[in-house]
C-alpha positions in Angstrom: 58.0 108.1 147.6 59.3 108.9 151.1 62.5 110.3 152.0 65.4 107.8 151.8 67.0 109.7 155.4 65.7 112.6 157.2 66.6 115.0 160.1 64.9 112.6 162.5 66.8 110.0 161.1 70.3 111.7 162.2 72.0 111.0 165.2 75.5 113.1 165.5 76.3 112.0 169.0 75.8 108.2 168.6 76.7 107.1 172.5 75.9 103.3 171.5 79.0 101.4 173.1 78.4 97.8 170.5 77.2 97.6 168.0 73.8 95.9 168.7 73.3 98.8 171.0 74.2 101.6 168.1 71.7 99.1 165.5 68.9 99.3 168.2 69.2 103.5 169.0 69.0 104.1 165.1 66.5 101.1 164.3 64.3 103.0 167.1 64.3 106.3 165.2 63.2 104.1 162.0 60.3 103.0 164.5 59.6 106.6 165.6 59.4 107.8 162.3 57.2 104.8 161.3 59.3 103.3 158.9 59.8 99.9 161.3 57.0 98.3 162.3 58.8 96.0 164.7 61.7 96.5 166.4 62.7 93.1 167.8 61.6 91.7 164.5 63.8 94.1 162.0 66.8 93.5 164.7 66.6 90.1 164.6 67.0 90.7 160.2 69.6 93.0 161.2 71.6 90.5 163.5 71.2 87.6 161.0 73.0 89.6 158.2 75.2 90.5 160.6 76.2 86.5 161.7 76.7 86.1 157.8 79.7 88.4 157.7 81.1 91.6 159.3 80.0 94.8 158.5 82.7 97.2 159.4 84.7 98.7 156.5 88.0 100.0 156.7 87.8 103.5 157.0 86.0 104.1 159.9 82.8 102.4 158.6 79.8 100.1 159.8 77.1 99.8 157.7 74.6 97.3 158.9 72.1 96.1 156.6 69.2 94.0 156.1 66.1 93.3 153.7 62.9 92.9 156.6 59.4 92.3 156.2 59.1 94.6 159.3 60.4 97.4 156.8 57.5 99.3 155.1 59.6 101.8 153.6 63.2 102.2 152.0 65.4 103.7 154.9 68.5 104.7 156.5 69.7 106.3 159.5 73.2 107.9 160.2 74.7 108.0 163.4 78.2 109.4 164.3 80.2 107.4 167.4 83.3 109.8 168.9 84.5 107.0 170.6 83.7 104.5 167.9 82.1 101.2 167.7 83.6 97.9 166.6 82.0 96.4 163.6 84.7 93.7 162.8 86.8 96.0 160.8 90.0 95.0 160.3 91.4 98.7 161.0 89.3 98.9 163.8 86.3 101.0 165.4 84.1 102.8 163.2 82.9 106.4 163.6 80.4 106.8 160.8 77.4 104.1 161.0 74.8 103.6 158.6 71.8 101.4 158.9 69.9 100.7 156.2 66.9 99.0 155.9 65.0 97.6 152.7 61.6 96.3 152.7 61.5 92.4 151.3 60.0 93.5 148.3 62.5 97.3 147.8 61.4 98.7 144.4 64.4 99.6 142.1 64.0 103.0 142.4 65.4 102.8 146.3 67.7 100.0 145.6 69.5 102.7 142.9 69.5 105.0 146.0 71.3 102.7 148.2 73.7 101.4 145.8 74.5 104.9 144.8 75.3 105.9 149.0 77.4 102.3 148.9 79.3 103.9 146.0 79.7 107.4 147.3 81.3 105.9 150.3 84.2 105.2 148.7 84.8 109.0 148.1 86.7 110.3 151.1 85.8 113.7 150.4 82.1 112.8 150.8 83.3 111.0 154.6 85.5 113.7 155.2 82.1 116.2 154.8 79.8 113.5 157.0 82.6 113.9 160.2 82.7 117.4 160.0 78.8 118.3 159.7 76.7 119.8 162.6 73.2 120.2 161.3 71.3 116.8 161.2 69.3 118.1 158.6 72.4 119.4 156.2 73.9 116.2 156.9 70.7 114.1 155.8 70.6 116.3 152.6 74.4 115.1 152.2 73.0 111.5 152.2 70.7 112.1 149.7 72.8 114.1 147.5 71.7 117.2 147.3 74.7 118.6 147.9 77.0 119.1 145.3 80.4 116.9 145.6 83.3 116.8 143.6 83.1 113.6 142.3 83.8 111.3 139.2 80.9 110.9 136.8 79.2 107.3 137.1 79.8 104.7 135.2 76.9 102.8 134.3 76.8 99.1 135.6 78.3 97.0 132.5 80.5 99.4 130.9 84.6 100.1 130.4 85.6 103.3 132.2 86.1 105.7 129.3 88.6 107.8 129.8 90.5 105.5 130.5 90.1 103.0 127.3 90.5 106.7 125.1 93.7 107.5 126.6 95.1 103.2 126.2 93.8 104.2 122.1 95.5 107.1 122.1 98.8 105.8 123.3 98.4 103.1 120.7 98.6 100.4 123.2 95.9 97.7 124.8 95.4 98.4 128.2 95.2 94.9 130.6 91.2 93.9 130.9 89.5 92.5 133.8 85.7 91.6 134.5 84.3 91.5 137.9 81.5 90.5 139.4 80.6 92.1 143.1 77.3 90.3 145.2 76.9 90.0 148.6 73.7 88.3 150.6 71.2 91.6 150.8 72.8 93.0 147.5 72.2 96.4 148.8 75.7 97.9 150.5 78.9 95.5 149.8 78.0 94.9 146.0 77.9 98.6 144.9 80.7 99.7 147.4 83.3 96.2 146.0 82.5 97.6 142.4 83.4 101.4 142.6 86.3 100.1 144.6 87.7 97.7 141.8 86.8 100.5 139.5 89.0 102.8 141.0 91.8 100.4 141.8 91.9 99.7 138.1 91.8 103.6 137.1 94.6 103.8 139.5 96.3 101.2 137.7 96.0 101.4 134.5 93.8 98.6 134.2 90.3 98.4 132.4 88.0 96.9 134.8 84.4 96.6 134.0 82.0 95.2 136.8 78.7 93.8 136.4 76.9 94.1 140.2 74.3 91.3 141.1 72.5 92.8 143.3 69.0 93.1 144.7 67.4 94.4 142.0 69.2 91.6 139.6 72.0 92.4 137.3 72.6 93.8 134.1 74.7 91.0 132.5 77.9 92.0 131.2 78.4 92.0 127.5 79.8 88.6 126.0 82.2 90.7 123.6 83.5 92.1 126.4 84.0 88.9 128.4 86.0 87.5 125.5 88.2 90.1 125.2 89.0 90.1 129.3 92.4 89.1 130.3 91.4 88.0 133.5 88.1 87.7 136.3 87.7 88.7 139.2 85.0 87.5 141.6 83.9 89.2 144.8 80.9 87.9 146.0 79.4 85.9 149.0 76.7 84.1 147.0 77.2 82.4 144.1 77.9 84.1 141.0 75.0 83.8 138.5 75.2 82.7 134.9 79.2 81.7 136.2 79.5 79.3 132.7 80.1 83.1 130.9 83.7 83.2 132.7 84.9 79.9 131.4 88.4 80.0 129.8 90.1 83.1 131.5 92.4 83.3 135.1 90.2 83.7 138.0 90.8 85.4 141.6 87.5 84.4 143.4 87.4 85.9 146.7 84.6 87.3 149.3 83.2 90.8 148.8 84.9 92.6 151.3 87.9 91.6 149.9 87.0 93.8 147.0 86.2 97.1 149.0 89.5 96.5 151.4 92.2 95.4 148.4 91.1 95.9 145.1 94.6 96.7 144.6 96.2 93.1 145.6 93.1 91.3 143.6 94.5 93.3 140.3 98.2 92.6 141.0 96.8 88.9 141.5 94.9 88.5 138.5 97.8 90.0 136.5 100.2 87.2 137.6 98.3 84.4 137.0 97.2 85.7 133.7 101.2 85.7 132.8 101.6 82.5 134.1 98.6 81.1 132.0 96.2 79.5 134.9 92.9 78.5 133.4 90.1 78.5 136.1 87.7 75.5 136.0 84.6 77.1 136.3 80.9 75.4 136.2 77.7 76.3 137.2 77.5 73.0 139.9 81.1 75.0 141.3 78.1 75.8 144.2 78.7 79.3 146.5 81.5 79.8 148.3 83.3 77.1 150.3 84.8 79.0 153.1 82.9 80.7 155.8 85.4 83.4 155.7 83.4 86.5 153.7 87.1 87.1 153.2 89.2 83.8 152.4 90.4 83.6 148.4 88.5 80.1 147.5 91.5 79.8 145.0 93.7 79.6 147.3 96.3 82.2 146.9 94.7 84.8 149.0 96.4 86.4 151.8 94.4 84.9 154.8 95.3 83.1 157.6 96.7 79.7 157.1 94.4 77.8 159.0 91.2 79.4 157.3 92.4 78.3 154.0 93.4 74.9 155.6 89.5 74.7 156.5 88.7 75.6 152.8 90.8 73.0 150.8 89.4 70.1 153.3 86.2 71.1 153.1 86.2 71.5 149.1 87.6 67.8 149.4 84.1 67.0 151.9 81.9 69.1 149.5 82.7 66.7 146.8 83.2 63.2 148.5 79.9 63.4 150.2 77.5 62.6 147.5 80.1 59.1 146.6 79.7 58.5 150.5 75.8 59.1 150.4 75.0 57.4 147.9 76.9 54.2 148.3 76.7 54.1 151.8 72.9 54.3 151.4 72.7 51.3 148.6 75.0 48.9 150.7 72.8 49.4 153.7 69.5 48.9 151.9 71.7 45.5 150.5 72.1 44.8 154.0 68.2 45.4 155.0 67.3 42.7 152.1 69.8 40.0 151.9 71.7 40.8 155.6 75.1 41.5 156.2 76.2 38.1 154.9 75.7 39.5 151.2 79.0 41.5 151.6 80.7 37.9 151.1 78.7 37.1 148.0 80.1 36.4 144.4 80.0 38.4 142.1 76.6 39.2 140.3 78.5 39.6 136.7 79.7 36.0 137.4 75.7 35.2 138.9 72.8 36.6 139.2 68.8 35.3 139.2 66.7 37.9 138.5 63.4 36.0 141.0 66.1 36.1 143.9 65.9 38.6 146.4 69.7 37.8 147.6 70.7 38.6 144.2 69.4 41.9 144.1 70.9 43.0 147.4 74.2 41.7 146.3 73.6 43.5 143.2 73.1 46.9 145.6 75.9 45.9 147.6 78.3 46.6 145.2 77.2 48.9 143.1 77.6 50.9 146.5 81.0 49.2 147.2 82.2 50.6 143.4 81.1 54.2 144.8 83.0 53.9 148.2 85.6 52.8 146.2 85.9 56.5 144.8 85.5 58.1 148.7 89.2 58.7 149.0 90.5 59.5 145.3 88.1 62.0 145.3 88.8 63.5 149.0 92.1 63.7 147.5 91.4 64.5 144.2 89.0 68.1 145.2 91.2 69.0 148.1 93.8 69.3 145.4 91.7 71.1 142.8 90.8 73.6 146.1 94.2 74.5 146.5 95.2 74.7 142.8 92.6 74.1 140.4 92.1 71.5 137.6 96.1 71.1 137.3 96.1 69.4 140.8 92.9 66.8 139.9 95.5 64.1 138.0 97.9 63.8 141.1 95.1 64.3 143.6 93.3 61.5 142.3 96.7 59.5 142.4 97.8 60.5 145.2 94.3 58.9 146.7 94.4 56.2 144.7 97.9 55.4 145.7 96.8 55.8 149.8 94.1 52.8 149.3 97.1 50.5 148.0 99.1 50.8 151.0 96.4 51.5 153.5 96.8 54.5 154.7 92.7 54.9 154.2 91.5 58.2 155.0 94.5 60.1 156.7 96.6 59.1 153.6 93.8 60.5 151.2 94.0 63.7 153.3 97.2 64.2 153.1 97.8 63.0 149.5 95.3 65.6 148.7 97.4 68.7 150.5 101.1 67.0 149.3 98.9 67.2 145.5 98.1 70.4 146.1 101.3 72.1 147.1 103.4 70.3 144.9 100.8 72.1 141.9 101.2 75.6 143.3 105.1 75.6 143.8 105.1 74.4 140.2 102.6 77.0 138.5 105.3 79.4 140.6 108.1 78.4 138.0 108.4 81.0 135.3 107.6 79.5 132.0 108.2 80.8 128.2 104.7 82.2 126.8 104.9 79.1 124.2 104.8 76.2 126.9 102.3 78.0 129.0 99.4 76.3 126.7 100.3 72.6 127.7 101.0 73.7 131.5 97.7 72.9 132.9 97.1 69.7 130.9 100.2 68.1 130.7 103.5 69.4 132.0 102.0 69.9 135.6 100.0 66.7 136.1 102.9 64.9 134.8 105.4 66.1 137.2 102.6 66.9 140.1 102.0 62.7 139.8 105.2 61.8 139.8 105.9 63.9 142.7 103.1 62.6 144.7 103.4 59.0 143.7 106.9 59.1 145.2 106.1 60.3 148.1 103.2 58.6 149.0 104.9 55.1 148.0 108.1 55.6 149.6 108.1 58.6 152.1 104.7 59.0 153.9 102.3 55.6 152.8 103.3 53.7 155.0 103.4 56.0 158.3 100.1 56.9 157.7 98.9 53.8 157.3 100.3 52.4 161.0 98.0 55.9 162.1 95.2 54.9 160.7 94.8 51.4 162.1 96.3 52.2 165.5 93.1 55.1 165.0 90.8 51.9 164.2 92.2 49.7 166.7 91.4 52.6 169.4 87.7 53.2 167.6 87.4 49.6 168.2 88.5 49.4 172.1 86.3 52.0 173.0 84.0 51.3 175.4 82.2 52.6 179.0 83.6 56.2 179.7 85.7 56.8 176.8 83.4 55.9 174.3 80.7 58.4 176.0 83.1 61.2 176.0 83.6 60.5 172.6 80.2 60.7 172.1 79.8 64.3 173.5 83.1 66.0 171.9 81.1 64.5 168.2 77.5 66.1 169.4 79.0 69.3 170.6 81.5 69.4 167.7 77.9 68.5 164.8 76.0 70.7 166.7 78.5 74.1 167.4 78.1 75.5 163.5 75.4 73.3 161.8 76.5 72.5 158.4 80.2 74.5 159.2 83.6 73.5 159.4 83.8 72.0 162.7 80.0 69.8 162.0 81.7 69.1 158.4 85.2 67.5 160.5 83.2 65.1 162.8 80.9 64.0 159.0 84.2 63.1 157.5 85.5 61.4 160.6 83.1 59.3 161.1 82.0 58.4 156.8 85.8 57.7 156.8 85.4 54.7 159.0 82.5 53.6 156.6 85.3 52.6 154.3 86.4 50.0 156.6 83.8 49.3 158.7 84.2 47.8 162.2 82.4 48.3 165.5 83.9 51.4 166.9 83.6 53.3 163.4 79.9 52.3 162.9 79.0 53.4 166.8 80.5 57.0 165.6 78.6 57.0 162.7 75.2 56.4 164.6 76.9 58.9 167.2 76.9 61.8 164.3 73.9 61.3 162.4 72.0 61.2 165.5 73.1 64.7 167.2 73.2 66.3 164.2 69.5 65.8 164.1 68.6 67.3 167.4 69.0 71.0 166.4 66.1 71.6 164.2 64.4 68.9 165.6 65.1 71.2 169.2 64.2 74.4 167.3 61.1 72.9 165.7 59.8 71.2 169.2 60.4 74.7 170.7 58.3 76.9 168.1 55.4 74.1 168.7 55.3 74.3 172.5 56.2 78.0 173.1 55.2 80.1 169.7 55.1 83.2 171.9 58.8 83.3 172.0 59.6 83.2 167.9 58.7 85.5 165.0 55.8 84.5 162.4 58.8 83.8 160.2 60.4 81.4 162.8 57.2 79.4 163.4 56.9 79.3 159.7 60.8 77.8 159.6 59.9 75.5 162.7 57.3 73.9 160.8 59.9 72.8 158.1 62.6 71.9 160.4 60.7 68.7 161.7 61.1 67.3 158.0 64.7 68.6 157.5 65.8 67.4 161.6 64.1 64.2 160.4 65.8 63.8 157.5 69.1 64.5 159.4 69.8 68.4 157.3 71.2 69.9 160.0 71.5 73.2 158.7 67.2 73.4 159.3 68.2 75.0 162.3 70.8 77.7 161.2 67.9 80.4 160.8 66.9 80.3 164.5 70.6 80.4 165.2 71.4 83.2 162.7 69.0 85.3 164.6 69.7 84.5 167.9 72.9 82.7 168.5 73.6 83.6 172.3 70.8 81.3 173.4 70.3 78.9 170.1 73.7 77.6 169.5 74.9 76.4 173.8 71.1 74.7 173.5 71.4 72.8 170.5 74.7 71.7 171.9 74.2 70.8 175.0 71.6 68.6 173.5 73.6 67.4 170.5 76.1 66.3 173.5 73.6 64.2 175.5 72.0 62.4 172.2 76.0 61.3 171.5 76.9 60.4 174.8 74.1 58.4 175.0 74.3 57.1 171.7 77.7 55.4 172.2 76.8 54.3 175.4 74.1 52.3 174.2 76.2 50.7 171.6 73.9 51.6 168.5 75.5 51.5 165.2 74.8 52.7 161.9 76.0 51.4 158.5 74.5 54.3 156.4 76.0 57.8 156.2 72.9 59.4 155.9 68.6 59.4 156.0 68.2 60.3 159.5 64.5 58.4 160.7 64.6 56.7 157.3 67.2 54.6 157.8 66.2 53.2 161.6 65.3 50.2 160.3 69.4 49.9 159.3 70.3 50.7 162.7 71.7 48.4 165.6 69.6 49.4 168.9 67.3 51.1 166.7 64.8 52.3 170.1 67.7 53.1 172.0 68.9 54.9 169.6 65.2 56.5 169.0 65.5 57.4 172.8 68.9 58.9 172.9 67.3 61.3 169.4 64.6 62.1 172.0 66.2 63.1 175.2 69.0 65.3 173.3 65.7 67.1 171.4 64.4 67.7 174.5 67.0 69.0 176.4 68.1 71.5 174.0 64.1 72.6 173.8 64.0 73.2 177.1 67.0 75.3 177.1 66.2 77.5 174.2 62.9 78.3 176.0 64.0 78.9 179.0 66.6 81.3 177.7 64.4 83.1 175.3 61.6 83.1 178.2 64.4 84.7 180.3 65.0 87.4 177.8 61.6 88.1 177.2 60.6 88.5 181.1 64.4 90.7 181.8 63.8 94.7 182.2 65.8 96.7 179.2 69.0 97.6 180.9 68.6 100.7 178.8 65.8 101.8 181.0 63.4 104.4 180.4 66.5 106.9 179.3 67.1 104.9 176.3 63.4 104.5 175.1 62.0 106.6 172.1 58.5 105.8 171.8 58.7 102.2 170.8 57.3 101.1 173.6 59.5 97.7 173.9 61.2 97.1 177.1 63.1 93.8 176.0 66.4 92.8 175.6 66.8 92.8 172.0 67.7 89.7 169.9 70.6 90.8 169.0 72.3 90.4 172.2 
């Protein structure tokens, strides 16, 4: 088994100024020493971890990271910046910069070895020894750890630190328990480095923490005894925690992994409190990964992050869930429609009459059984936007709240804002001190009795009615739009589906225009045809573009174009986040400059669309179904041409490094990672 790090692997005056310059001057020693096999390739892996999340560390840290097929062997290189390089940090430039690369199929041994480096950099002794070597090679047998360093023995993966638990049994008193689980996307840096640094927070604390790591090489599951004796959970992870069903029952601070290695302190404080004030997490194994784009963002809710990010969070939690009600009843009414036409929206009801030989029977039997589901679309919006702000307690007056916002029409602005108004009014409750007695029957009665009240109030009396004058001066503008206005409208709704693919800002213009779906009317169908249709052009762009220029993409990418032509088809926008993962300079302004001419011309041709999803599937359903076909067409092809002739730009453009910066790779292109 080759060396993890070597000599040659060492670079102790780092002059990179970015980082994509300091990932390409140590990736080209991997190259040198034959460990890459292709540099563009592995930086383009490198760059797409990279989009997922930050990889500064506070401390003076980067530690960019990736699992590549262009990796043939475990590796890392070690570079030291003296003026520093920014790696999103939040205290800013780091001086000590490892980049580690795993082949897509690492063995366990060299997994162990990389989790064990993630650990180590935790100790700032072992830092404070990297800064002040000046031997490449002592420095490399640093890394590897063959020198000896004052450090705490390991604690296997799974198990209670000791000392600690002897000293809590010697003192004749229970010490407070936490499990934690640590994962992040490669499983190779973030997971091991989150769990020493809950570890230590807790020794620091007094506090028992055992952590079970899933990373790379899978996990070691945590024992159940040990579960059921926790006082509280703590999650740290940016995929979803595996086997979550364990952690039923207990309090829960869910967060993103770096929130682990920066705070561990604030997560224990934060689990403490809302084990005293009795919150019971709701916690199943459909909970999905983690709503928030922010690596960082608490999905519970009571994190420390910026308001607006955890704004994005509860809505979208709301979206997440009200989706599948709007997919699946929007789908049956308009396949009601495509049998019996739009006159079976008027017809009686089919417990009253049916005939099972008519045809006009069965769409009005599809009609509303789809109705019944859009009936749930804004209880539910409400309902989960509450539950993301303050768990199960807030369900009862989220669901009320939305309810409530249908009786006086305030449609869906009212069930947005009943949702946040249910949601507060839950956490400034669970804020109240409460004797240990009543905490029990908190959750399931004493909060949704007076979070419902609450919210039924004000939605009746204070806000109801407001909203609902909004909302249909919103609908009476939806329906006057026409010529400019509605083409402008058009583009802000392509650029807006098209910008982050499956994100917050593509996830705002969805629930803007399914929310007209409620209520249907000219201007709110036009807007739905307007979405669905330029939120198909990006991997419908990207898989046009690896057809007609395969040159210009990896193996992998061609393999990814091939399946985007089903997903772009199928409107599954998110077909096209790969390309833009590993390349988002050039990916992301195509895709939206063609996402903005498919809606422009969308709305200006009038089409409309009665279904909230099925992309091609549903043309049948659509008003100006070839126009419609044509505006698809022209936005798919614009954004193609772009992308290639951006990429074909790259490719052709001289390395600015020049032949000072070359080190036998032979590659004089820009890298992807621009």
């Amino acid at each position: 088994m080759s060396e993890l790090i070597t000599a040659e692997l060492v670079d102790l005056d780092l002059s990179a100024a970015t980082k994509d310059a300091a990932a390409r001057s140590l990736a080209e020693r991997m190259v040198a020493a034959h460990r890459v096999t292709d540099l563009d390739g592995f930086l383009a892996d490198v760059s797409a971890r990279e989009a997922q999340m930050p990889t500064g560390l506070d401390g003076g840290i980067g530690i960019p990271h990736c699992r590549s097929e262009h990796v043939n062997a475990p590796t890392l290189a070690f570079g030291r910046s003296a003026a520093g390089i920014d790696f999103g940090a939040a205290d800013g430039p780091a001086d000590l910069v490892f980049l580690i690369a795993a082949p897509a199929g690492a063995d366990d041994d060299h997994l162990a070895i990389l989790s064990g480096l993630a650990r180590r950099l935790m100790d700032p002794e072992f830092t404070a020894a990297l800064r002040a070597g000046r031997d490449p090679a002592v420095v490399a047998a640093l890394i590897r750890g063959e020198e000896p360093a004052e450090e705490p023995a390991a604690e296997e993966e799974g198990t209670a630190p000791e000392a600690e638990t002897e000293t809590a049994e010697a003192a004749g008193s229970v010490p407070f328990r936490i499990v934690a689980v640590t994962s992040c996307p490669t499983g190779i840096a973030h997971t091991y480095m989150a769990a020493e640094s809950l570890a230590a927070a807790g020794r620091a604390e007094g506090v028992e923490v055992t952590v079970e790591t899933q990373g790379s090489g899978g996990f070691k599951k945590l024992d159940p005894a040990v579960i059921a004796a926790a006082d509280a959970v703590i999650w740290a992870h940016d995929v979803e925690v595996r086997e979550r069903t364990r952690f039923r029952g207990k309090p829960l601070v869910d967060v993103g992994v770096k929130a682990g290695i920066n705070r561990p302190a604030e997560l224990i404080a934060e689990a403490r409190r809302r084990a005293e004030r009795g919150e019971i997490a709701a916690v199943s194994e459909a909970d999905g990964g983690k709503d928030s784009g922010d690596g960082d963002a608490d999905r519970s809710g009571a994190d420390h992050a910026h308001f607006g990010v955890r704004l994005r969070t509860y809505l979208m939690s709301g979206v997440s869930y009200m989706v599948p009600f709007v997919a699946a009843g929007g789908l049956l009414i308009a396949l009601s429609f495509a049998i019996g036409g739009y006159e079976t929206a008027s017809a009686k009801s089919v417990a009253d009459h049916f005939v099972w030989g008519e045809a006009d029977s069965w769409a009005a039997l599809l009609n509303q059984i789809g109705s019944a589901a859009f009936a749930f679309l804004v209880p539910v919006l409400a309902g989960y936007i509450a539950y993301g702000m303050a768990d199960r307690p807030a369900l009862v007056p989220g669901f009320v709240g939305g309810s409530i916002a249908l009786t006086v029409n305030a449609g869906f602005l009212g069930g947005l804002v009943a949702g946040l108004l249910a949601g507060a009014v839950v956490m400034a409750i669970q804020q109240v001190p409460v004797h240990a007695t009543l905490r029990g029957i908190m959750p399931v009665l004493v909060i949704p009795l007076i979070a419902s009240a609450v919210v039924g109030f004000l939605m009746f009396i204070v806000v109801g009615k407001p909203i609902a004058s909004l909302q249909n001066a919103l609908t009476d503008w939806l329906n006057g739009l026409s010529g400019s206005n509605a083409v402008i409208l058009g583009v802000v709704l392509g650029l807006m589906m098209c910008f982050d693919m499956g994100g917050p800002l593509n996830k705002v213009a969805y629930a803007f225009a399914v929310g007209g779906l409620a209520d249907p009317t000219d201007g709110s169908l036009k807007v739905m045809a307007a979405v669905m249709a330029a939120g198909m052009v990006p991997p419908l762009a990207m898989a046009l573009a690896t057809t007609v220029r395969k040159k210009l993409f990896t193996k992998t990418e061609r393999e990814n174009g091939r399946a985007a032509w089903v997903l772009g088809a199928s409107f599954i926008t998110e077909g096209a986040i790969p390309f833009a993962a590993a390349d988002p300079l050039r990916v992301i302004p195509s895709v939206m400059a063609g996402g903005a001419v498919t809606g422009a011309l969308s709305m200006a041709f009038g089409a409309t669309l009665r279904a909230p999803h099925g992309g091609v599937f549903v043309v049948p359903l659509i008003g100006e179904p070839f126009l419609y076909l044509l505006a698809i067409a022209a936005g798919t092809l614009v954004a193609t041409a772009l992308v290639v002739l951006l990429k074909g730009a790259r490719r052709a453009a001289p390395d600015p490094a020049g032949a000072a910066g070359a080190s036998g790779s032979g590659d004089s292109r820009v890298p992807v990672v621009a």
